[in-house]
N, C-alpha and C positions, 0 to 999 in steps of 0.2 A: 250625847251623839255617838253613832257608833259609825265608822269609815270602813270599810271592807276592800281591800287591793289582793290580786295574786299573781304569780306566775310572773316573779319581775326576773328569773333567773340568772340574779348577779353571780357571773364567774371569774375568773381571773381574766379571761379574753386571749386565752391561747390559742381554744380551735372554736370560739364560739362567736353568733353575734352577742352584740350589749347592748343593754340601755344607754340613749345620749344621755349625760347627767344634767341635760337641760330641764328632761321629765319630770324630775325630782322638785323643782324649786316651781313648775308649773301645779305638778299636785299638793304641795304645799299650800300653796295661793288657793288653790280650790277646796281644802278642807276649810282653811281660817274663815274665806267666804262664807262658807255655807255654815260653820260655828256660827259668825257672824252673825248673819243672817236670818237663823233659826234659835237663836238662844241658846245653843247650847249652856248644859249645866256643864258640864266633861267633855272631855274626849279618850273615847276608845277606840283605837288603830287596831285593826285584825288585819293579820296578813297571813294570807289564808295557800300558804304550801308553795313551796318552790321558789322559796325566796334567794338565799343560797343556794346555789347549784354545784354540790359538794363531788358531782361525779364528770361532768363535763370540762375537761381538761386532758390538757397534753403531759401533766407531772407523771404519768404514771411511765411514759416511757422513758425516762431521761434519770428517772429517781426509785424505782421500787422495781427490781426483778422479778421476772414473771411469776414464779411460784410464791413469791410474797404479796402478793395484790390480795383485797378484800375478797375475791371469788376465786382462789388458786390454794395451791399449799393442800390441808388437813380440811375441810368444813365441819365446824360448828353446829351441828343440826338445832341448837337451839337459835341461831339466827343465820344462818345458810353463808358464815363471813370465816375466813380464813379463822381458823383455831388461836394463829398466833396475837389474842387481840393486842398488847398493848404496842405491836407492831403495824396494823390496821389504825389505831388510835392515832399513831405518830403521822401516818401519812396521811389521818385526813387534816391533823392541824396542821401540817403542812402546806394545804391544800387551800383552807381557809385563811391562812393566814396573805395568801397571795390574793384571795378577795377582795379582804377586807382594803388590801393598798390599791387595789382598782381605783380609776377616776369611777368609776357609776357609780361604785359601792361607797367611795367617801363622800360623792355627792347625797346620795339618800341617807346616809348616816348625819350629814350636817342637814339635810332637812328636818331629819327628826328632830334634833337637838334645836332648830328654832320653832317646829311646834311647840314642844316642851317647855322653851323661853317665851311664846309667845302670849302677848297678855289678851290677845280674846280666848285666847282657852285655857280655861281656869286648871286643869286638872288632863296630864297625857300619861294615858293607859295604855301598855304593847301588849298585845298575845299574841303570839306567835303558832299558828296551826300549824303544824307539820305533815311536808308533803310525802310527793314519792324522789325527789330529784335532793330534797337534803332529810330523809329518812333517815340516816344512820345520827342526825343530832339527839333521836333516841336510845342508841347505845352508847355515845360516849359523855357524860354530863359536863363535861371540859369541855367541848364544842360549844355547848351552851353558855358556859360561861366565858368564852372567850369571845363570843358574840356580846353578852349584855358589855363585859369591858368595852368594847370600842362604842358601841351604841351611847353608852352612858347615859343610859335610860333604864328602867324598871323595865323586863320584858319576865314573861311567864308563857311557857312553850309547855303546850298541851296537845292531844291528837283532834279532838275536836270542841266543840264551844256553843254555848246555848243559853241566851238569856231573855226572859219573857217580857221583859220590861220594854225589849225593843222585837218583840214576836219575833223574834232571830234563832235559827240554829245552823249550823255554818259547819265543815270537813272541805278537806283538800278535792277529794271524788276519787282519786283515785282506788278506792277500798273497791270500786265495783269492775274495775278494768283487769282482766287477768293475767295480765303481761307488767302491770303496776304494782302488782298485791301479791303476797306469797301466801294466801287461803291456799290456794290449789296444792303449791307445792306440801304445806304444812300438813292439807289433807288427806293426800293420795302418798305420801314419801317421807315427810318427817316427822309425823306424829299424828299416825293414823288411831293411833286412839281416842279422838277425839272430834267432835263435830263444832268446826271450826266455821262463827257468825264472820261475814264480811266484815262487820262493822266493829270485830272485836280490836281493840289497840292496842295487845300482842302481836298481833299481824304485823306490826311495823318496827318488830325489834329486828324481824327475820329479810333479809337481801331478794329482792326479787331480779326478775329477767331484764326487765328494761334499766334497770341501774347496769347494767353489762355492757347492753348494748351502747349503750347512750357514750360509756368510758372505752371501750374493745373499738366497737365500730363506729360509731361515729366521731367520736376524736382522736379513734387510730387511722382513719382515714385521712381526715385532715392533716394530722401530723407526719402521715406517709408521702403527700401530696406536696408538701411542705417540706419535707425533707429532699425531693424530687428538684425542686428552686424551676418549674416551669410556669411560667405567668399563664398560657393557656387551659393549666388543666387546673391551675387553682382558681380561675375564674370559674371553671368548669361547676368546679363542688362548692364555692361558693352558696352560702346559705343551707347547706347541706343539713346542718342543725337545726332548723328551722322546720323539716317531714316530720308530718304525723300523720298515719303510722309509719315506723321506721322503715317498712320494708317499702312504700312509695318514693326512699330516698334512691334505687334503682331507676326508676321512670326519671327522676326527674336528672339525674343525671346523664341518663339517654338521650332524654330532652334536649338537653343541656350541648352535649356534644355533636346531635345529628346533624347539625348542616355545617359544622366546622370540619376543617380538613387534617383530621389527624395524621402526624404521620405515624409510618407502625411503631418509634420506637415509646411515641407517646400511649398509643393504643395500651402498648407491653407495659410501659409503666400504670398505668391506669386501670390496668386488669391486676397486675401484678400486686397492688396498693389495694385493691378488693379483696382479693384473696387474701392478703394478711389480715386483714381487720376483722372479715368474717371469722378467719381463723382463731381469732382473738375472742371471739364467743363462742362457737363450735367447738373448740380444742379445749376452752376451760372447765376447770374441775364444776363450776358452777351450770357452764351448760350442759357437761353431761349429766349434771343432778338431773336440772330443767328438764332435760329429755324425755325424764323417765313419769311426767306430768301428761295423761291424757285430756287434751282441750276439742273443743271442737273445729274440727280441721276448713269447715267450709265456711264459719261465719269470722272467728278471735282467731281461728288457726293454731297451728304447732308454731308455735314462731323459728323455734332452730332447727326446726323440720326447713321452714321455707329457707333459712339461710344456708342451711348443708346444699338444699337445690338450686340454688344459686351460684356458691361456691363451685360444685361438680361442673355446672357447667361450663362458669369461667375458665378450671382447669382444665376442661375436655377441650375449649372452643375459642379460651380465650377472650378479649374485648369483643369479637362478634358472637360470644355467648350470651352479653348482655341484653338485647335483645330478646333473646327466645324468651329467657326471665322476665320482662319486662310484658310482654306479651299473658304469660299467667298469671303476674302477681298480680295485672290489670285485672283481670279479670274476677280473680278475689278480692279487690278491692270495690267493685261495681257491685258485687254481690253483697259484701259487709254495708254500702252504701245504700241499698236496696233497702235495707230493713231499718235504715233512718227515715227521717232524724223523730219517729217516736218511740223509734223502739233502739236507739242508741243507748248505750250501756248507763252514760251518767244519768241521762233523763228514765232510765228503768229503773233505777238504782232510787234516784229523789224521790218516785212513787211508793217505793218499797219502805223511804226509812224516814215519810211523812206516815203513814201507816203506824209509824213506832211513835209519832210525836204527838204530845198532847193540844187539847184546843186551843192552847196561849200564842202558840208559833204558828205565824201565817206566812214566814220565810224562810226557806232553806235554800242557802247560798255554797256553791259548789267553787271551786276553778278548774284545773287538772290540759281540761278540754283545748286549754288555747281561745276556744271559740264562744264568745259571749252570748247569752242568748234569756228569754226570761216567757217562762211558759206557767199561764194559770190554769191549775190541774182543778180545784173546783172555785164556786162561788155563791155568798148566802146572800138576801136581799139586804139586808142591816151592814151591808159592805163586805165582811169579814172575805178573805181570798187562803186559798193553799198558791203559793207562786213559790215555783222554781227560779232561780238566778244563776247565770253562771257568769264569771268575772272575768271571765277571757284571758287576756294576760299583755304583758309591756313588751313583750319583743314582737318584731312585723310577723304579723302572719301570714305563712302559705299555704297555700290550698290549690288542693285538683280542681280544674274546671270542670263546668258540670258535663260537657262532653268528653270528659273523663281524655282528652288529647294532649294536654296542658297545663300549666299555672297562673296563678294571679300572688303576687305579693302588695299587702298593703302594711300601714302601721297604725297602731292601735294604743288607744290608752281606755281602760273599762276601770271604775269605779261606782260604788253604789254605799249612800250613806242613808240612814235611820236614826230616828226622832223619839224621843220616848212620851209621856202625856206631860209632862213640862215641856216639851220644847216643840219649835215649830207649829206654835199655837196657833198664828195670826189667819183669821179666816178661817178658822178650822172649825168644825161640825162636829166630827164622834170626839172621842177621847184618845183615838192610836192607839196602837204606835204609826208612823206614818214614812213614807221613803221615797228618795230621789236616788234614781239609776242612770249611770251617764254612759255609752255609748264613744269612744269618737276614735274616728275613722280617717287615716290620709294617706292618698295616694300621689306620691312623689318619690322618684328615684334620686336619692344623695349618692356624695363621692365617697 
């Protein structure tokens, strides 16, 4: 039996939300089930990118000087990460090691460990897909291994995974998003010698854009906001971590504040706490690399293009700058939405790199997206399907309404497990491989 999870994004819980470690002992009960249930011979746990979330935290301001951060200092043109690695090394075990003591993290950690103990499953297998949010456990093999210590599990961390016995081929997804994947930069600016496949796993030795943003602006904000000690404006950004794309983290902040009665000196801080954070990707030696990457400006955009114009304006206009911003980036954002959801980057991507897979694999399972979803690209009469999966992810998810005015938060748990031709027999017709995909979805506001 093969379990597929992603996007559980355990951090230390400085500026982000978490998984309740209730999840954990729920998913538990739902593999053993379904072992149970289908005979599993084995079990194989794929946990498929972003499990770790090695950049989402507030350490970096409290512990690591600016010029010494992984995007500051010297760059590395072999992987776009400050020159000084065993210095970069240090801070991300730092980093993980405040994970790992998390209540979520020790909860899924002792989950595993009663899978592993448990007697309906004879046999518990880890791989560990590598995302874009803990990417860098590709450059330092001490990460990795300070992971299987606590796990105390067998774990094997590869970039992607493919086995025909359960018509399975599996990546994080983010190789096709250009703000996730450093193709572009490697392309046009670090080593233009070279015609660099998306799907190569080089690509992920090297620092992309959104690892910046994710540590500069979105947990420098929070941490500025927090340093602030105002209960109004940190409800304000509340869930702030939670945008995708980064830059609808504007809107909804707007959102967020427009019928509450700021006073100015709130306003000041709250503008003030934008411009530093922005600053904190525009100013860095990383995003002036970035800059020098032409994307397309109307559909994926310049990304630190759009934040320099955000920036300016805050500084021209201050908190009623936010607004005008709000006002454009809507509008590129209806536009990028316009050319979904089939011509969305992951679902472009799954067409492209089934195209590469042989006839055994009739599933390629993604995460990356947040957003769960499962699309049959063809079909033969004898059953056989190409389906796309996507595994969504364990934190609530937010989203623009479709009148593009507002949000909707709900909370989610996605899992999708597969059956090889021993298992899951009963009632069964071909030979499989065969799969159950779970969905589930709650809308309830907790304290």
């Amino acid at each position: 039996m093969l379990a597929i999870i992603s996007d559980l994004h355990l951090t230390d819980g400085s500026t982000s939300t978490t998984v309740h470690p209730s999840a954990f002992d729920l998913l538990r009960r739902e593999i053993e089930a379904a072992a149970r249930t289908n005979g599993a011979q084995d079990l194989r746990l794929l946990l498929l990118g972003d499990i770790f979330d090695m950049v989402r935290t507030d350490w970096w301001f409290d512990n690591a000087p600016w010029d010494a951060r992984p995007w500051n200092g010297k760059l590395d043109p072999q992987t776009g990460m400050n020159a000084n690695h065993a210095e970069v090394e240090r801070q991300f075990k730092a980093i993980l090691e405040r994970i790992l003591a998390h209540p979520s993290t020790v909860a899924f950690i002792k989950a595993l460990q009663k899978l592993a103990a448990s007697k309906v499953i004879p046999k518990l297998k880890v791989t560990y897909v590598l995302g874009n949010h803990d990417r860098v456990l590709n450059n330092f093999p001490s990460l990795q291994t300070a992971i299987r210590t606590a796990l105390k599990v067998p774990v094997e961390f590869v970039n992607a995974f493919s086995d025909a016995a359960y018509g399975v081929a599996a990546r994080h997804g983010h190789e096709w998003e250009d703000n996730s994947s450093a193709r572009l930069l490697l392309q046009e600016v670090l080593q233009t010698d070279k015609q660099w496949d998306a799907l190569d796993p080089a690509i992920n030795l090297v620092q992309n854009i959104g690892e910046v943003v994710t540590a500069e602006l979105m947990s420098g904000l929070v941490y500025r906001i927090g340093k602030a000690d105002d209960p109004v404006l940190t409800d304000i950004i509340k869930h702030v971590d939670l945008i995708q794309p980064a830059t609808d983290m504007f809107h909804w902040i707007e959102w967020q504040a427009r019928n509450r009665r700021l006073t100015n000196n709130q306003k000041r801080l709250l503008a003030q706490a934008l411009i530093d954070a922005l600053s904190g990707v525009v100013d860095s030696a990383f995003g002036r690399l970035w800059d020098k990457v032409k994307t397309d400006f109307i559909v994926s955009g310049d990304l630190v293009d759009r934040l320099e114009l955000v920036r300016s304006r805050l500084r021209a206009a201050g908190y009623d700058g936010l607004r005008e911003c709000v006002k454009l980036l809507v509008v590129f954002s209806r536009v990028a939405s316009a050319v979904a959801r089939n011509q969305a980057e992951d679902y472009v991507g799954a067409k492209k790199e089934f195209d590469r897979l042989g006839p055994e694999i009739q599933y390629l399972v993604y995460g990356h997206t947040h957003v769960p979803r499962h699309d049959y690209l063809t079909g033969t009469p004898d059953g056989r399907v190409r389906l796309y999966v996507n595994t969504g992810t364990y934190l609530p998810l937010l989203q623009t309404t479709d009148d593009g005015r507002g949000f909707a938060l709900s909370h989610q748990m996605t899992f999708a497990f597969f059956y090889n031709s021993k298992e899951d027999t009963h009632g069964r017709a071909d030979a499989g491989p065969t799969m159950d995909l779970w969905n589930g979805i709650k809308r309830k506001q907790y304290k």
